[in-house]
LUMMAR-824442 format. One record per residue (C-alpha): x, y, z; residue in one letter. Coordinates in steps of 0.1 Angstrom, whole numbers, padded with zeros to 4 digits, always signed. Layout:
% residues N
XYZa...
***
This chain:
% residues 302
+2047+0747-0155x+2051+0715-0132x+2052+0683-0150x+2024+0661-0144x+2030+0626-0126x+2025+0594-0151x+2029+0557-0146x+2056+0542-0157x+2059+0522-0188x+2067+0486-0190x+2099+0497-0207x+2106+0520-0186x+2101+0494-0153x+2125+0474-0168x+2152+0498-0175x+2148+0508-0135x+2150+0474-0126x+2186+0466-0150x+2200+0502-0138x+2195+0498-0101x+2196+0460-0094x+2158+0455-0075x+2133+0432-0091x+2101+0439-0087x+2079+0407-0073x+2061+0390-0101x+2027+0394-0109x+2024+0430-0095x+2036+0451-0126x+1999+0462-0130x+2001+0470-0096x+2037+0496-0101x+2023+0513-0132x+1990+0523-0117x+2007+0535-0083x+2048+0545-0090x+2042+0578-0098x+2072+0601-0106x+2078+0637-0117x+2079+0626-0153x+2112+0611-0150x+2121+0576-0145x+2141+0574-0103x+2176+0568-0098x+2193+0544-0072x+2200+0580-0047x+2164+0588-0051x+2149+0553-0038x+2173+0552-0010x+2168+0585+0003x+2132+0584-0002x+2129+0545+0012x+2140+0568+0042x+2110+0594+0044x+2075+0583+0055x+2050+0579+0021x+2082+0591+0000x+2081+0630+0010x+2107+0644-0013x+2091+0625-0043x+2054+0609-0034x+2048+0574-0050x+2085+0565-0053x+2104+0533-0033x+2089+0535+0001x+2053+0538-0010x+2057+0510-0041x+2067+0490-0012x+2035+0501+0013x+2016+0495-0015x+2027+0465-0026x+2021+0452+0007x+1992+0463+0012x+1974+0450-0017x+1992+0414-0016x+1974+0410+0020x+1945+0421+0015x+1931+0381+0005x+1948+0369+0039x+1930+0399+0063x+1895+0391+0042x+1902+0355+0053x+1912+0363+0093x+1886+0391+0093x+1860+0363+0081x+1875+0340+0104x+1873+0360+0132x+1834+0373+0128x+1828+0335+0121x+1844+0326+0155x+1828+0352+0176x+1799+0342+0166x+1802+0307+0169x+1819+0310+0204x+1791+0338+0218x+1766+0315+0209x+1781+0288+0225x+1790+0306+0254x+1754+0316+0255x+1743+0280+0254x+1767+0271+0279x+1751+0296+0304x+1722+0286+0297x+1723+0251+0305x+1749+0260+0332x+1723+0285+0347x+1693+0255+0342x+1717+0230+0361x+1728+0253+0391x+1688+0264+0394x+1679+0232+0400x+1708+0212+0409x+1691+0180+0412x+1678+0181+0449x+1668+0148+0455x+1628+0145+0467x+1632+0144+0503x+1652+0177+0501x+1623+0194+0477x+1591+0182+0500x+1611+0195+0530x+1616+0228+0517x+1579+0228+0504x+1567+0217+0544x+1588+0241+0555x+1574+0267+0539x+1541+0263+0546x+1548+0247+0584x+1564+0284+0595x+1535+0303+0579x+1512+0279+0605x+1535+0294+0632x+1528+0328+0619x+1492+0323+0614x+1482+0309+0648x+1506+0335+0667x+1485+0364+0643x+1454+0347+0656x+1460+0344+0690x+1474+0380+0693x+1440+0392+0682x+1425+0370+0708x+1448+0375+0739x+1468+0409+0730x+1502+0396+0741x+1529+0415+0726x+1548+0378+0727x+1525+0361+0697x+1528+0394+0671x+1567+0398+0681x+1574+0362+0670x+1548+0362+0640x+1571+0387+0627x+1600+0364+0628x+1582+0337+0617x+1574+0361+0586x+1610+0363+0581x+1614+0327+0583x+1589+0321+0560x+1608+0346+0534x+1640+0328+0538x+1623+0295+0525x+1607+0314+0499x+1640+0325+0486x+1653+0289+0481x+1618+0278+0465x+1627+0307+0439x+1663+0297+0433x+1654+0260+0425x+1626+0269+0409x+1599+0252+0430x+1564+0258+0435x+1556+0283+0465x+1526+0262+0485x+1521+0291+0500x+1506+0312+0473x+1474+0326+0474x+1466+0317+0506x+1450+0331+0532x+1459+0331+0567x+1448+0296+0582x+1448+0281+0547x+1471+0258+0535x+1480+0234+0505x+1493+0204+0531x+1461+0189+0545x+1481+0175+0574x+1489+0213+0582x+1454+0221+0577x+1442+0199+0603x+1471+0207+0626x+1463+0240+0625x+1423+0239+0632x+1435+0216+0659x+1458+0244+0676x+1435+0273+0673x+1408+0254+0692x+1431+0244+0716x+1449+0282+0720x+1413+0301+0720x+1404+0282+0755x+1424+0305+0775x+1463+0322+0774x+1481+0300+0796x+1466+0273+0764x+1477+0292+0735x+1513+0300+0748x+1518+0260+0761x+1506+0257+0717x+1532+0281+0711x+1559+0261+0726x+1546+0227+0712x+1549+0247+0678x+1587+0258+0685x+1592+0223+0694x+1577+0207+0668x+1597+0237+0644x+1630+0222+0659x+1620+0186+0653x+1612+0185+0619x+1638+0211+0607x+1666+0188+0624x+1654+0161+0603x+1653+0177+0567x+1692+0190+0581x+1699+0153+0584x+1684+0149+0548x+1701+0185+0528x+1726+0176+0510x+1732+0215+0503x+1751+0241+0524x+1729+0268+0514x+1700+0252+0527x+1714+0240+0554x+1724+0274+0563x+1689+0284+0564x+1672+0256+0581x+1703+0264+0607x+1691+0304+0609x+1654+0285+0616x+1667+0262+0643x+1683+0288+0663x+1648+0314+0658x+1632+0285+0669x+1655+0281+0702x+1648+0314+0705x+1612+0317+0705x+1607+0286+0726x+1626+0310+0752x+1602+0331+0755x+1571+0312+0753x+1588+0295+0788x+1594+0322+0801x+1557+0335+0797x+1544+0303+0807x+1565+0305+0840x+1555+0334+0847x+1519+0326+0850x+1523+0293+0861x+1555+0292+0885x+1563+0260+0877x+1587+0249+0850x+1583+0244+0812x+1569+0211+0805x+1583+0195+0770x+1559+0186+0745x+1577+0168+0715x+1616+0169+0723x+1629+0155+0750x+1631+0172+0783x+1666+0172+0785x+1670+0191+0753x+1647+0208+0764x+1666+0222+0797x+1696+0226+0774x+1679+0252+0754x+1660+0269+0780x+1693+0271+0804x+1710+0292+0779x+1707+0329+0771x+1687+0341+0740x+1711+0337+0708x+1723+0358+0677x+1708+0338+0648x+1727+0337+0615x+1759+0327+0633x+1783+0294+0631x+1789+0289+0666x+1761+0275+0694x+1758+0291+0727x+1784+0281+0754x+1761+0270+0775x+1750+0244+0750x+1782+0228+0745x+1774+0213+0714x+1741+0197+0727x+1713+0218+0721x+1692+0202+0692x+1703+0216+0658x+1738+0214+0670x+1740+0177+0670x+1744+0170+0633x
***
């Protein structure tokens, strides 16, 4: 019958140690009779070298190689509590502060201090191209010109890309809740009655109030440029400017047509005026003015 494995006696630890020079470490003899396990006989010097050699001590299990992984083991197990405790500690320290750190980093980018003249602009803005839209929705019910309900559509857009930057800086939208021809600005309000009376008089009336619009578009979106501070705003107020060029093209045109005579400017002046109107319809959303501009087309000047 096999003989069955024991631990090794004190006496017995000792003689290995005198017969084949290794000293155990101190303070782990507890720790060599509850794990060095031999075949009931106490290992020579051959038989810790060869098995010191074999992976978990193959030939005999328990002897040199695993005392040592053992050993090891057990004697590091308080320093990987301590890095294991460390390391929880510090992810969850350093999540949390990451997470605080976003936060704040998120509140500060959202509303990266605009100064006041930047957040009234953006809030005129808003509500000055839906009077664009509104009147040009009103007066294509009137009249039935394709002109009015092509550009209330861009001025739709327009009025979307203000939106957008009211959301990201997390300002109130004037705009909410109302209906066409109602607005939050009073001095829009008034402007507004004031143009519809003016447009519902005859066509020829209501496109000459669609070019004073454009004009007055151009005029106060090249002053908040002057006032922006940011380049994403700017950006957009640039993508207005050039809409703006744009749809004071073709309210000329319209009013040439039925008039033969030349546009008349209404705000601008007349020479920035011609600028514009000499030069072909443009590709909003890019850097560059027209060539025929040549730098002085309004919007361009800054």
């Amino acid at each position: 019958m096999p003989r069955r494995n024991r631990s090794l006696s004190s006496h017995e630890i000792r003689r290995f140690e005198r017969s084949t020079g290794i000293e155990f470490q101190t303070g782990v003899s507890r720790l060599i009779k509850r794990n060095f396990y031999v075949d009931g006989i106490v290992p020579s010097v051959t038989d810790v070298k060869q098995n010191t050699s074999c992976l978990g001590g193959v030939r005999r299990p328990g002897t040199g190689l695993l005392l040592q992984r053992r050993t090891k083991m057990h004697t590091r197990q308080i320093p990987m509590l301590f890095t294991a405790m460390f390391m929880i500690f510090g992810t969850l320290f350093y999540s949390n502060a990451y997470s605080m750190t976003l936060f704040y980093s998120n509140a500060s980018s959202a509303t990266e201090l605009l100064s006041s003249d930047e957040e009234e602009d953006l809030l005129f803005m808003r509500e000055e191209e839906k009077l664009a839209r509104d009147t040009y929705l009103t007066f294509y019910e009137k009249w039935g010109l394709s002109v009015f309900s092509n550009i209330a559509s861009s001025e739709q857009m327009h009025m979307n890309a203000i939106l957008k930057l009211l959301k990201k800086y997390k300002l109130p939208d004037p705009a909410a809740g109302n209906e066409i021809g109602e607005f939050t600005n009073e001095t829009l309000q008034d402007l507004y009655l004031d143009l519809i009376e003016t447009g519902m008089v005859s066509v020829l009336e209501a496109l000459k109030v669609g070019g004073l619009i454009e004009e007055k578009d151009m005029y106060d979106i090249q002053l908040a440029i002057d006032r922006s501070q940011k380049a994403d705003i700017d950006a957009v107020y640039e993508s207005l400017l050039c809409g703006s060029r744009n749809h004071l093209r073709s309210f000329a045109q319209n009013i040439e047509a039925l008039t033969d005579d030349p546009y008349v400017a209404q705000i601008l002046q007349q020479d920035e005026v011609d600028a514009i109107l000499a030069s072909p319809m443009e590709r909003c959303g890019k850097k560059a003015p027209p060539v025929e501009c040549k730098g002085k087309c309004l919007g361009w000047m800054k």
